[in-house]
TIVO-2410 file (N, C-alpha, C; in nm, 3 decimals):
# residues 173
REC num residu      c1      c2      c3 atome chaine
REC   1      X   0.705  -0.257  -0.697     N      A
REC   1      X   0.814  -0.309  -0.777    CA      A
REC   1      X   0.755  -0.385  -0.894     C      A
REC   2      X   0.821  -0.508  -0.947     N      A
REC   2      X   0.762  -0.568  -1.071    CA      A
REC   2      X   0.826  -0.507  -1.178     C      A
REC   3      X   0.772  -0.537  -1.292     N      A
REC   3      X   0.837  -0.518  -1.388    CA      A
REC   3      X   0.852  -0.364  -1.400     C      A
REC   4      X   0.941  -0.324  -1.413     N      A
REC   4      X   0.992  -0.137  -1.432    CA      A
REC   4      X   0.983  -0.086  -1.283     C      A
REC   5      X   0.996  -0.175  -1.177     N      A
REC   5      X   1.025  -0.084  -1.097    CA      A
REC   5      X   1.165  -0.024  -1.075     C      A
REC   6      X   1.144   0.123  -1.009     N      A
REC   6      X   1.267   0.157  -1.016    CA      A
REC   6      X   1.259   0.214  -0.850     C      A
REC   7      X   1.382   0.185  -0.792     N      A
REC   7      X   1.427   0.239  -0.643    CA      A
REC   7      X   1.495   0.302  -0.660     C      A
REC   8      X   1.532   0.405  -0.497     N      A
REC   8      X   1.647   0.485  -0.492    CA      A
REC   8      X   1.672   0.414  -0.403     C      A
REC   9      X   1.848   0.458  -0.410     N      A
REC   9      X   1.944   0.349  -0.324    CA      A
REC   9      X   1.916   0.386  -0.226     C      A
REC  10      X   1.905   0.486  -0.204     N      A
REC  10      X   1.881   0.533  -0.013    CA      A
REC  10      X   1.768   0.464   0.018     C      A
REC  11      X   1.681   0.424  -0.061     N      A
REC  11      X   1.556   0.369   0.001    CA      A
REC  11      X   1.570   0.217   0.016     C      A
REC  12      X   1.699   0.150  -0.058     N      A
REC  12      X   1.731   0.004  -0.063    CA      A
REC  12      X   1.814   0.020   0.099     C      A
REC  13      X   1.927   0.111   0.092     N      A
REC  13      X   1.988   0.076   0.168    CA      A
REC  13      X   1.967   0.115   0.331     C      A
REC  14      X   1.855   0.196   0.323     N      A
REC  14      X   1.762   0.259   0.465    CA      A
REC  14      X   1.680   0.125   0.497     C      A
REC  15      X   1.636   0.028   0.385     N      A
REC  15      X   1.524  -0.056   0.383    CA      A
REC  15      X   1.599  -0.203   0.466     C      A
REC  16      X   1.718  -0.205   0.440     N      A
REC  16      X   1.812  -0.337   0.516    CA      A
REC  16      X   1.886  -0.422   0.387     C      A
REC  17      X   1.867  -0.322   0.228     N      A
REC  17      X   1.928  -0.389   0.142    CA      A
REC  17      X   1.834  -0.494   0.113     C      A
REC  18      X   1.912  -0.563  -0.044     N      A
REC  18      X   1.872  -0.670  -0.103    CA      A
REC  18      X   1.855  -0.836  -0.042     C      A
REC  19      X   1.756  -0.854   0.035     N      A
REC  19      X   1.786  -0.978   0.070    CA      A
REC  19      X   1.692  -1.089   0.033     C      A
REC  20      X   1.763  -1.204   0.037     N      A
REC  20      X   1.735  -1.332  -0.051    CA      A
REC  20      X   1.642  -1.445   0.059     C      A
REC  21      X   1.605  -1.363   0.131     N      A
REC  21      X   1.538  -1.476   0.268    CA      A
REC  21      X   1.394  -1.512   0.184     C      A
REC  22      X   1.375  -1.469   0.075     N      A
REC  22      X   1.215  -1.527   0.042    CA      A
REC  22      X   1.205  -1.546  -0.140     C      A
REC  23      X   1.155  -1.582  -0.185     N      A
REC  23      X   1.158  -1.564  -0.320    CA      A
REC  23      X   1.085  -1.448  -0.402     C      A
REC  24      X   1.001  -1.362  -0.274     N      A
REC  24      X   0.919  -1.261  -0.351    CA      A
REC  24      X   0.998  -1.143  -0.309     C      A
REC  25      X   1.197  -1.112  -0.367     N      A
REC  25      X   1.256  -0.977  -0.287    CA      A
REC  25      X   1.198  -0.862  -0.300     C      A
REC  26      X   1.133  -0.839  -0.440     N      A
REC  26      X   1.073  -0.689  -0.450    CA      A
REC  26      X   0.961  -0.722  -0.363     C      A
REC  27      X   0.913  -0.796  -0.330     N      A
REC  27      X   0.805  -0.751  -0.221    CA      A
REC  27      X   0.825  -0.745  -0.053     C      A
REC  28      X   0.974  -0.792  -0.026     N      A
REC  28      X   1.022  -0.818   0.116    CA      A
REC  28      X   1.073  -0.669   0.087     C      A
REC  29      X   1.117  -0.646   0.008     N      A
REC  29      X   1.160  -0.490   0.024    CA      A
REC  29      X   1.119  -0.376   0.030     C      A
REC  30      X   0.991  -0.394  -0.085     N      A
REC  30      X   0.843  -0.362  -0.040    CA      A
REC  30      X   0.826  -0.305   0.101     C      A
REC  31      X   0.790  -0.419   0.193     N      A
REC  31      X   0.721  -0.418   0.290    CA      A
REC  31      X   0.857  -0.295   0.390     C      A
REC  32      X   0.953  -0.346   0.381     N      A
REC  32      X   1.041  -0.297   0.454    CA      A
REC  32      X   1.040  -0.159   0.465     C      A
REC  33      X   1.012  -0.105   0.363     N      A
REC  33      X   1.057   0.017   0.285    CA      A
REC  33      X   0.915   0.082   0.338     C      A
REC  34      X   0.805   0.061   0.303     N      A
REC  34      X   0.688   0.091   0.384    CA      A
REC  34      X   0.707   0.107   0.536     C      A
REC  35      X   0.730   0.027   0.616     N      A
REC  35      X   0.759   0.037   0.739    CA      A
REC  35      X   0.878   0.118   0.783     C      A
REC  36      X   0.978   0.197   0.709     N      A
REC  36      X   1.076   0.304   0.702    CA      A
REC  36      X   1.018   0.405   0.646     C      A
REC  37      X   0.894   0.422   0.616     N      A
REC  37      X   0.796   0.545   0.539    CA      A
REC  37      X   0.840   0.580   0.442     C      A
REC  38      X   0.867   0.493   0.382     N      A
REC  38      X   0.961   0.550   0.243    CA      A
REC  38      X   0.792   0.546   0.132     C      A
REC  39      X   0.744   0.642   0.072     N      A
REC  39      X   0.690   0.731  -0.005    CA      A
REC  39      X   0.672   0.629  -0.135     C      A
REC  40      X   0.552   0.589  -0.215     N      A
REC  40      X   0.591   0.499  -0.336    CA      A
REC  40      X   0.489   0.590  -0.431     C      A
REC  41      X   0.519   0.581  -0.592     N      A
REC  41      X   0.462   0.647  -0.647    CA      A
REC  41      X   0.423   0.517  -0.782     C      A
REC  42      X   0.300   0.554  -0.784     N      A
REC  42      X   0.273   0.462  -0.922    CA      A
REC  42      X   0.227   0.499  -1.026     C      A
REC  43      X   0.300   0.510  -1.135     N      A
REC  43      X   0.285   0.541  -1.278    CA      A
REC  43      X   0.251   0.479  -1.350     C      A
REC  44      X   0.147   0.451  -1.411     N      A
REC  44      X   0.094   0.352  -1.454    CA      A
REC  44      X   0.086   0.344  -1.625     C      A
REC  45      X   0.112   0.526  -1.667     N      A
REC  45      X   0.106   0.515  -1.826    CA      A
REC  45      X   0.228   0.488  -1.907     C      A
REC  46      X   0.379   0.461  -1.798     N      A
REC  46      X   0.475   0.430  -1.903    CA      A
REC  46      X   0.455   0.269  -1.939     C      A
REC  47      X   0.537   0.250  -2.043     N      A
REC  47      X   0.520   0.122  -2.075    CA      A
REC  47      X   0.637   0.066  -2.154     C      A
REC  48      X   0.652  -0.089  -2.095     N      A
REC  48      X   0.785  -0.125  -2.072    CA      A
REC  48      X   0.784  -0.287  -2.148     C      A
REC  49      X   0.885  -0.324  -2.174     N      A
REC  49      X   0.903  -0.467  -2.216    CA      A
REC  49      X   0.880  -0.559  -2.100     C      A
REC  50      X   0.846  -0.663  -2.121     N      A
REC  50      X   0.860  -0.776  -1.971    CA      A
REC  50      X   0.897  -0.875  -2.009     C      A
REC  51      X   0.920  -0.971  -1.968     N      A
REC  51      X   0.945  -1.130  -1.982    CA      A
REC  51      X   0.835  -1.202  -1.931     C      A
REC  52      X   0.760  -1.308  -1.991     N      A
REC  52      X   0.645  -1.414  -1.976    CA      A
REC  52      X   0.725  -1.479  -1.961     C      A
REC  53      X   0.635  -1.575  -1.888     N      A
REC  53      X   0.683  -1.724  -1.901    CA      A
REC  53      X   0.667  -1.799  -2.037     C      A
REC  54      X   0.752  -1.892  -2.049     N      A
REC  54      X   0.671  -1.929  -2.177    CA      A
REC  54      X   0.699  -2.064  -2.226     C      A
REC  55      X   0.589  -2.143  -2.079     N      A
REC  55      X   0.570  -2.211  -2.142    CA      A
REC  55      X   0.430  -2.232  -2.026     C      A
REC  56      X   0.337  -2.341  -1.982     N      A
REC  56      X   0.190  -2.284  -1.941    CA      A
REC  56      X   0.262  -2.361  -1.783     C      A
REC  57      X   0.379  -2.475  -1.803     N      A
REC  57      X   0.410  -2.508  -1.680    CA      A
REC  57      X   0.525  -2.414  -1.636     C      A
REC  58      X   0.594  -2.339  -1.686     N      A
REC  58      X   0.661  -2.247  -1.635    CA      A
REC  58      X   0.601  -2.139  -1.555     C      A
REC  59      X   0.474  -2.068  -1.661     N      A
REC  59      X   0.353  -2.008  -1.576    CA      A
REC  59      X   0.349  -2.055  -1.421     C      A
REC  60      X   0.259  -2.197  -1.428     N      A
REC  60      X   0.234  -2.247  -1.280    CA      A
REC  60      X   0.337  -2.221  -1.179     C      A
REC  61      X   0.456  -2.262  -1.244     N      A
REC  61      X   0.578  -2.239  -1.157    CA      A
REC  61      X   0.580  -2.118  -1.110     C      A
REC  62      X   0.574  -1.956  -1.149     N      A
REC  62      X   0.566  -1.853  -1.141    CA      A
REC  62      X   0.481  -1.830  -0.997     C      A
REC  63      X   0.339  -1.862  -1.081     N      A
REC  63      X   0.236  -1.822  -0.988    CA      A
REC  63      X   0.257  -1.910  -0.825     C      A
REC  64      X   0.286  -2.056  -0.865     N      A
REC  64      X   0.328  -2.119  -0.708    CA      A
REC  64      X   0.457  -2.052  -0.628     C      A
REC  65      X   0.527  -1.989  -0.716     N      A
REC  65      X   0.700  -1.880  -0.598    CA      A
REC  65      X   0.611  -1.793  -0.543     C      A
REC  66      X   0.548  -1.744  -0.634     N      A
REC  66      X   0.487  -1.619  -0.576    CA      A
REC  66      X   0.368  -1.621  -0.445     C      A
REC  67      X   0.297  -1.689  -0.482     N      A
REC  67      X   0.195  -1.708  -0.343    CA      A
REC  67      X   0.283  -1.779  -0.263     C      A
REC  68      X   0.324  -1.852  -0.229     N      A
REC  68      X   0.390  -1.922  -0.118    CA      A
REC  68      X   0.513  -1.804  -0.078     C      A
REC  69      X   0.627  -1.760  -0.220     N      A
REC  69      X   0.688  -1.684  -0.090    CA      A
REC  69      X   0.587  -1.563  -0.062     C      A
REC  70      X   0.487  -1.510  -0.069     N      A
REC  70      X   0.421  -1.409  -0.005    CA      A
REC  70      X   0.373  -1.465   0.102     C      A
REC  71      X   0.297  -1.571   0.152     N      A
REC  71      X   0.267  -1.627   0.235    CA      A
REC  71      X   0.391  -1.672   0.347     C      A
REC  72      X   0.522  -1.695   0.329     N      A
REC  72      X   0.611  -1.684   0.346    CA      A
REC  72      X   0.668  -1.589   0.448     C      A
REC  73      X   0.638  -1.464   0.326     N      A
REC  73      X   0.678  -1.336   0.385    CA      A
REC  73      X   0.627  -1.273   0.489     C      A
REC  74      X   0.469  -1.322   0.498     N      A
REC  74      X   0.392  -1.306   0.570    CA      A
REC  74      X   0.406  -1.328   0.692     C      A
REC  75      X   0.468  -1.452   0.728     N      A
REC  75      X   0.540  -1.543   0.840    CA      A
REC  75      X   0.602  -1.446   0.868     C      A
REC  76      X   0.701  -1.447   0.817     N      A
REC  76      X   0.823  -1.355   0.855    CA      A
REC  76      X   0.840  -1.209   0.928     C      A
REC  77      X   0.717  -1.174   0.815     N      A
REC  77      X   0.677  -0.988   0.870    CA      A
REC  77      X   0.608  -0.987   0.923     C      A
REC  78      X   0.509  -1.033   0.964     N      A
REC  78      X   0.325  -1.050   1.040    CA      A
REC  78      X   0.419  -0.958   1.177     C      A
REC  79      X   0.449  -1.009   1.206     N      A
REC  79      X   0.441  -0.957   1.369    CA      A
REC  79      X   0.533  -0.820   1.374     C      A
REC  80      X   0.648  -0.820   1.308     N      A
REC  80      X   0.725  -0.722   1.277    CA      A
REC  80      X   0.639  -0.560   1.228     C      A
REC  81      X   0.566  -0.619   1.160     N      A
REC  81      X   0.459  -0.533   1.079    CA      A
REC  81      X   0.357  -0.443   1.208     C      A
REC  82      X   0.266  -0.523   1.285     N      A
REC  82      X   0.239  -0.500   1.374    CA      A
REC  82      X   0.291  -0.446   1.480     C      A
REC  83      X   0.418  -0.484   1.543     N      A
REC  83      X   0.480  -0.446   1.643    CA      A
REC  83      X   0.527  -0.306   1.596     C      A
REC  84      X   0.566  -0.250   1.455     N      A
REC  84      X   0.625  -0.119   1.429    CA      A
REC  84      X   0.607   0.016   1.495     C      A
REC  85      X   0.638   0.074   1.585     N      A
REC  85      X   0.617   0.176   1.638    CA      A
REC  85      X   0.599   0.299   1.501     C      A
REC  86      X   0.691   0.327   1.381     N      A
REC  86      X   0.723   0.401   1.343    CA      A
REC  86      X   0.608   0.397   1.200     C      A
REC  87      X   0.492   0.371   1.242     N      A
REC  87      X   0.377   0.321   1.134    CA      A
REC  87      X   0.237   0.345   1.138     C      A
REC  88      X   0.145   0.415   1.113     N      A
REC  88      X  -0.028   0.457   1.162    CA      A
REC  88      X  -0.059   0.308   1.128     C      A
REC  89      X  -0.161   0.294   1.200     N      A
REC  89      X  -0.277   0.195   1.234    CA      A
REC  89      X  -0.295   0.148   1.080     C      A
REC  90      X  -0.365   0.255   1.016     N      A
REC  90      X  -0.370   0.223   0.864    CA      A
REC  90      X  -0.254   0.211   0.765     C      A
REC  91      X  -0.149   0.204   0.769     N      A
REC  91      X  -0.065   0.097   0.710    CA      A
REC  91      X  -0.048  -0.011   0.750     C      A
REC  92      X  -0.066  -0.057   0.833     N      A
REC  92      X  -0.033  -0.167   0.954    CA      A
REC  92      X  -0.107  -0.253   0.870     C      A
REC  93      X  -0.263  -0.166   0.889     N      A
REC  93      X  -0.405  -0.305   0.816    CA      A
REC  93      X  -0.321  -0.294   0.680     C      A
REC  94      X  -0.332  -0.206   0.573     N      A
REC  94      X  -0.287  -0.238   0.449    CA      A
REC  94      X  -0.203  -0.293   0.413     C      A
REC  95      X  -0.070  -0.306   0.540     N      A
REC  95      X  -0.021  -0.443   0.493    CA      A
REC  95      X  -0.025  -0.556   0.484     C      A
REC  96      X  -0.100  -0.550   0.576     N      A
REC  96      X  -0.111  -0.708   0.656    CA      A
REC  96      X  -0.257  -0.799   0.566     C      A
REC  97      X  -0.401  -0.663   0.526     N      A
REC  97      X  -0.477  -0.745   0.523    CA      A
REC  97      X  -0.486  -0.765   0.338     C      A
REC  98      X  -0.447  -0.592   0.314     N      A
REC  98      X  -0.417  -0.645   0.173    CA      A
REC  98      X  -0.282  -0.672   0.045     C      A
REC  99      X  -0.171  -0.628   0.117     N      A
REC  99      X  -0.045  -0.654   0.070    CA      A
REC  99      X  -0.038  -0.834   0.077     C      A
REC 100      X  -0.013  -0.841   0.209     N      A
REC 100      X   0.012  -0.965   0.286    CA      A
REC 100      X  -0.065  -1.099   0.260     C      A
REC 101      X  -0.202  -1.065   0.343     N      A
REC 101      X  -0.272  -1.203   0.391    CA      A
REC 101      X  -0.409  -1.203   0.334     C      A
REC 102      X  -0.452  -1.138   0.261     N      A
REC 102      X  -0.605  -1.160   0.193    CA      A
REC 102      X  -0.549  -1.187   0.032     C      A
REC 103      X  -0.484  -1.102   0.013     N      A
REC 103      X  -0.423  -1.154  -0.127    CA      A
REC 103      X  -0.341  -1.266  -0.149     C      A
REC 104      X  -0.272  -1.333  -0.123     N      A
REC 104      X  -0.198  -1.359  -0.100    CA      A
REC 104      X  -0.161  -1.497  -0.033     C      A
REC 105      X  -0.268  -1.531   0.090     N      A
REC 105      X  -0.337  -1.620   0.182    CA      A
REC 105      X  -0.453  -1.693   0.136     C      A
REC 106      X  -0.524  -1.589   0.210     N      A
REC 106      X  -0.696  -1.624   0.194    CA      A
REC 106      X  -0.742  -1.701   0.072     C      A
REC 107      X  -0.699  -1.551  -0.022     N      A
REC 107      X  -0.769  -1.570  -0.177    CA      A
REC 107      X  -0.726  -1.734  -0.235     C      A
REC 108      X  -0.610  -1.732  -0.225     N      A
REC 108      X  -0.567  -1.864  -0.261    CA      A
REC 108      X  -0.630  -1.975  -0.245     C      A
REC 109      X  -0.641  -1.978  -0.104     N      A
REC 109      X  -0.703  -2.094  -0.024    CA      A
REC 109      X  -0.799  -2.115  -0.059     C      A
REC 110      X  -0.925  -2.025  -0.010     N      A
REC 110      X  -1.060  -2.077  -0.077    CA      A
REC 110      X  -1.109  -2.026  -0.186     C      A
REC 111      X  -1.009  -1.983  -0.275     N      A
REC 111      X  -1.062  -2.045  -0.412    CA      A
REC 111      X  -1.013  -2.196  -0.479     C      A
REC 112      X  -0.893  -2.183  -0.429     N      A
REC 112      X  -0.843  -2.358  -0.445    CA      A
REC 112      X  -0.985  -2.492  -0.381     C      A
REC 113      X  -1.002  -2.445  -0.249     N      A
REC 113      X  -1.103  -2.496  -0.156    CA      A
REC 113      X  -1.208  -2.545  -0.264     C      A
REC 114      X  -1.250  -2.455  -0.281     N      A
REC 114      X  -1.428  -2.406  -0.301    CA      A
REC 114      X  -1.410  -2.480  -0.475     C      A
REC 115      X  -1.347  -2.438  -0.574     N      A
REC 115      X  -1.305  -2.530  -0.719    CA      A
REC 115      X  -1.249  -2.615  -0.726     C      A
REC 116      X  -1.176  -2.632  -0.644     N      A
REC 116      X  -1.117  -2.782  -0.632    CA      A
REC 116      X  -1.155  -2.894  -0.540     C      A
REC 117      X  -1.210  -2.862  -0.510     N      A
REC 117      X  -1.290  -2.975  -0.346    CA      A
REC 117      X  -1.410  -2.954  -0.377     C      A
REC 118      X  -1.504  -2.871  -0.328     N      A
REC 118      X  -1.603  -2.902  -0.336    CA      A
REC 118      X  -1.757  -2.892  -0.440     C      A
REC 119      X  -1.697  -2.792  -0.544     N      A
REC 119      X  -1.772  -2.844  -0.636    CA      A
REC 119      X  -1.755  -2.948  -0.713     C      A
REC 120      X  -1.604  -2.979  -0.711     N      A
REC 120      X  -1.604  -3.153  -0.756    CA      A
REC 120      X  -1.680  -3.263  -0.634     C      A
REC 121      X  -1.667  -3.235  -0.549     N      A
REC 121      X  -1.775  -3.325  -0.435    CA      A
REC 121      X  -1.891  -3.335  -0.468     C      A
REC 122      X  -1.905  -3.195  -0.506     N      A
REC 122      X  -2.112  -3.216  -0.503    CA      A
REC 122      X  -2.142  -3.280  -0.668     C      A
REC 123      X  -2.033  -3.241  -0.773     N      A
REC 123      X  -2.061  -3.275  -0.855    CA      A
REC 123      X  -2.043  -3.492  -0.834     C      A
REC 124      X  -1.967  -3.505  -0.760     N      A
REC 124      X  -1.916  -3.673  -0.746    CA      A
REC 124      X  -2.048  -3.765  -0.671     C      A
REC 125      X  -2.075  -3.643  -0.558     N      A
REC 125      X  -2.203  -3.683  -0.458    CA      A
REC 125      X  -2.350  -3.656  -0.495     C      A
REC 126      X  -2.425  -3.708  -0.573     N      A
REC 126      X  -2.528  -3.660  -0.618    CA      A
REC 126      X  -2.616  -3.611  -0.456     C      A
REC 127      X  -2.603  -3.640  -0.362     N      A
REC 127      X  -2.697  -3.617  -0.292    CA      A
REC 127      X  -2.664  -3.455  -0.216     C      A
REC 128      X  -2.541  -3.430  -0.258     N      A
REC 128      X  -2.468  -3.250  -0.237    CA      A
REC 128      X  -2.510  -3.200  -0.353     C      A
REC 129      X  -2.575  -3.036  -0.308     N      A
REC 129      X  -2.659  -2.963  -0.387    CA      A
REC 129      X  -2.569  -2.844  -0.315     C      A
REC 130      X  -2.532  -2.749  -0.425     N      A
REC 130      X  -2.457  -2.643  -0.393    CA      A
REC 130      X  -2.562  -2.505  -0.460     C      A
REC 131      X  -2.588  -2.434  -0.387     N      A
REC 131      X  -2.707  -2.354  -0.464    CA      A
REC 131      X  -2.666  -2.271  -0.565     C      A
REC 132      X  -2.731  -2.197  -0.591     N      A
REC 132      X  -2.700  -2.122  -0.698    CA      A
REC 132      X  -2.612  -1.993  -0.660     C      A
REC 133      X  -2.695  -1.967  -0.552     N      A
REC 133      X  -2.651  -1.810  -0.439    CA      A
REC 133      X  -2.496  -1.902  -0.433     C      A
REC 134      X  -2.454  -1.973  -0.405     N      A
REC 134      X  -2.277  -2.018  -0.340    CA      A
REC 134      X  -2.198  -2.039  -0.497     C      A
REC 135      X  -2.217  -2.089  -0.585     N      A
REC 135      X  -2.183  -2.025  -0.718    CA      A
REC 135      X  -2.166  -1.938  -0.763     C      A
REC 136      X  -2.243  -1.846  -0.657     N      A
REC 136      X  -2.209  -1.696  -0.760    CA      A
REC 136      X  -2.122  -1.621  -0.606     C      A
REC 137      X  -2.178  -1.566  -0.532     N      A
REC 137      X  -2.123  -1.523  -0.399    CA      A
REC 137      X  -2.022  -1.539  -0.376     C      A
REC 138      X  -1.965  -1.683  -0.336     N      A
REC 138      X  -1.799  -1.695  -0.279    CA      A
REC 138      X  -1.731  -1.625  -0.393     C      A
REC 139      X  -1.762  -1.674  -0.502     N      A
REC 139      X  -1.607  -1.592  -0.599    CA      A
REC 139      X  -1.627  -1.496  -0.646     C      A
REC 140      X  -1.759  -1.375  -0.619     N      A
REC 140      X  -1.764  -1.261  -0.591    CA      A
REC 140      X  -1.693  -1.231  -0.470     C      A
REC 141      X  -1.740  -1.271  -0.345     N      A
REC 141      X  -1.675  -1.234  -0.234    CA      A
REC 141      X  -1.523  -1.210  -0.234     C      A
REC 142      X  -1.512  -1.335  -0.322     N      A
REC 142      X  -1.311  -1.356  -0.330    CA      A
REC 142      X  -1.264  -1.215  -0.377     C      A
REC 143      X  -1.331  -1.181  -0.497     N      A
REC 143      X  -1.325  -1.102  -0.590    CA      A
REC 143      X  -1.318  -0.968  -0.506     C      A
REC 144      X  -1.423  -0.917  -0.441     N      A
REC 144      X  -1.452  -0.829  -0.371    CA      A
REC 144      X  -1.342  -0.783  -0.261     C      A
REC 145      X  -1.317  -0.891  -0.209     N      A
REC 145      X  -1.171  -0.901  -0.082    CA      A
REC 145      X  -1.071  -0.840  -0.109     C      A
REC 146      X  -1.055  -0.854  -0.307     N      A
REC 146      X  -0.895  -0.843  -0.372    CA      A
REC 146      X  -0.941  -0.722  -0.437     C      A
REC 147      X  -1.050  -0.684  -0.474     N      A
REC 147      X  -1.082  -0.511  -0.523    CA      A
REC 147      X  -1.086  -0.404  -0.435     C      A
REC 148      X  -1.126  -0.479  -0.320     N      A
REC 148      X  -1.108  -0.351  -0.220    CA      A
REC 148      X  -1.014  -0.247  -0.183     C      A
REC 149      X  -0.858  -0.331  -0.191     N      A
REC 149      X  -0.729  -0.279  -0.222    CA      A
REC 149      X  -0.736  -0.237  -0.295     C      A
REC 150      X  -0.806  -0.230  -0.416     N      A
REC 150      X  -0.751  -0.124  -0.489    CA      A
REC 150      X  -0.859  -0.068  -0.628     C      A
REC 151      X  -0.951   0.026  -0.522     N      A
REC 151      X  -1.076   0.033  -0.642    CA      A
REC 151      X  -1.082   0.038  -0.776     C      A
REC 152      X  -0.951   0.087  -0.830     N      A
REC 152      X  -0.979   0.131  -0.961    CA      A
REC 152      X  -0.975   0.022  -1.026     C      A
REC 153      X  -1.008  -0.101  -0.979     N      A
REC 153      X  -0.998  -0.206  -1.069    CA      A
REC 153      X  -1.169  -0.285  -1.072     C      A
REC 154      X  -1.236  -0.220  -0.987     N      A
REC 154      X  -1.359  -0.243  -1.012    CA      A
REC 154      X  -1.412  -0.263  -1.171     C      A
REC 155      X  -1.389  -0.203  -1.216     N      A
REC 155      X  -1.452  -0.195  -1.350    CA      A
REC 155      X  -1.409  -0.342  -1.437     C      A
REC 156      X  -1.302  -0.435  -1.360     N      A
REC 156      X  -1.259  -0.563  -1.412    CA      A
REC 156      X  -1.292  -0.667  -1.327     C      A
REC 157      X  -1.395  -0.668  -1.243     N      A
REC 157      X  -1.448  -0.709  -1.136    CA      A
REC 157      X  -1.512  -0.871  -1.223     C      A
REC 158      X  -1.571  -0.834  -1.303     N      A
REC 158      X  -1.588  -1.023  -1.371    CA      A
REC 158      X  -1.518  -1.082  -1.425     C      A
REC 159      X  -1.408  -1.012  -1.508     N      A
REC 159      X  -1.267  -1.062  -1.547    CA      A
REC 159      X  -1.157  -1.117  -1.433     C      A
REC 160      X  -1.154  -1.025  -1.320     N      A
REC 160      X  -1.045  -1.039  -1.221    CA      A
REC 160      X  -1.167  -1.235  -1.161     C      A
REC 161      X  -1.312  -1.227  -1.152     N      A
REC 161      X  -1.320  -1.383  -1.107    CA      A
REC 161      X  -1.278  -1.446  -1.167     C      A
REC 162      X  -1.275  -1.456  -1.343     N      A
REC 162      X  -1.217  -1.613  -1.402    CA      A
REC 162      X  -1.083  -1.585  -1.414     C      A
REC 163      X  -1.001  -1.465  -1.355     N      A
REC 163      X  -0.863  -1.479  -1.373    CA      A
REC 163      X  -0.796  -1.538  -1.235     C      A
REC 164      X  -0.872  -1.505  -1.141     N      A
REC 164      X  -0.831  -1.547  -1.010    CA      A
REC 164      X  -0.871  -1.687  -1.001     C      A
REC 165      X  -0.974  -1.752  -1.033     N      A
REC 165      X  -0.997  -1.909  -1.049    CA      A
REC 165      X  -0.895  -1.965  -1.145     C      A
REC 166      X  -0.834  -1.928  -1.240     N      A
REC 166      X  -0.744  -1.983  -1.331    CA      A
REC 166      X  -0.627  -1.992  -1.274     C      A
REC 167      X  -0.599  -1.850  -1.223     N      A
REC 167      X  -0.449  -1.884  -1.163    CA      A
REC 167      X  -0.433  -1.986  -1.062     C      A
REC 168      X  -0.537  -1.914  -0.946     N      A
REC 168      X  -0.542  -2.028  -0.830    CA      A
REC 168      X  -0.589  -2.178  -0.810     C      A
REC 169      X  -0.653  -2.184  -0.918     N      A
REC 169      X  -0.641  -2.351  -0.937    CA      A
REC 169      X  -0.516  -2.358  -0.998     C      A
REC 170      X  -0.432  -2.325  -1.089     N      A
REC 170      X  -0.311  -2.368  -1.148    CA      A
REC 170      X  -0.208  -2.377  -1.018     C      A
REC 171      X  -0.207  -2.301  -0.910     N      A
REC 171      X  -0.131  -2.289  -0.805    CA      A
REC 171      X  -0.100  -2.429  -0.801     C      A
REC 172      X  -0.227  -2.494  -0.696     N      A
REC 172      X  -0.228  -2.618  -0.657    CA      A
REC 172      X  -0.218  -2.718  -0.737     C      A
REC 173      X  -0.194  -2.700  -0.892     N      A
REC 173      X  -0.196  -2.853  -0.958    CA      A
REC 173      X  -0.100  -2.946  -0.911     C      A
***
């Protein structure tokens, strides 16, 4: 979903309809609609108008609905997701580890963690030494967690680190 997505009603109304239980609906519907095997196709060369935020605290605002209600959603569907009889093994993980809870969860967390805690620590504590290898590694790793879902984005693999440190520190301000 997102900006230009487009549904068929049979797939809204097979899915349990429009509902308001989270703040991320195209993605509760998302998930739903996956777990009813409903088929998604992504087109990636049309191109469409959107709406920004616009202003840098409206931004934050954005990015904090969005991780929390995904994390949220997560609550909600985790077990539902799992328990689905009507679903292979491998959707199950793809929802859970990269729809759901590595994107979504994880990533958040310890990159908030790791830039906001503790390299301000070691920088506060002269006697904390953070090596060089943990500077570069974790927010590759982060990086790595959130490309895996979806290779073709490898090729933005040093861009996607200072975009994922920007957002996710803005989360928590």
């Amino acid at each position: 979903t997102g900006t230009a997505g487009v549904w068929r009603v049979s797939a809204i109304n097979e899915s349990g309809g429009w509902k308001d239980r989270t703040t991320v609906e195209d993605m509760d519907l998302a998930v739903r609609a996956c777990l009813k095997e409903w088929e998604f196709l992504y087109v990636g060369d049309i191109r469409v108008k959107s709406e920004l935020p616009s202003t840098f605290k409206a931004y934050r605002h954005q990015q904090h609905r969005w991780t929390c209600g995904a994390a949220n959603l997560f609550r909600k569907m985790g077990w539902e997701i799992v328990t689905n009889k009507g679903v292979s093994i491998w959707k199950k993980w793809h929802l859970l580890y990269s729809f759901l809870f590595v994107r979504r969860v994880i990533a958040p967390i310890l990159t908030f963690l790791f830039y906001c805690v503790v390299i301000p620590l070691s920088a506060m504590v002269p006697e904390v030494h953070i090596p060089v290898w943990g500077l570069v590694y974790i927010p590759t790793a982060i990086t790595v967690m959130n490309a895996i879902r979806n290779p073709g984005y490898a090729l933005f693999v040093s861009s996607r680190v200072q975009l994922h440190v920007l957002v996710n520190v803005d989360i928590f301000i």
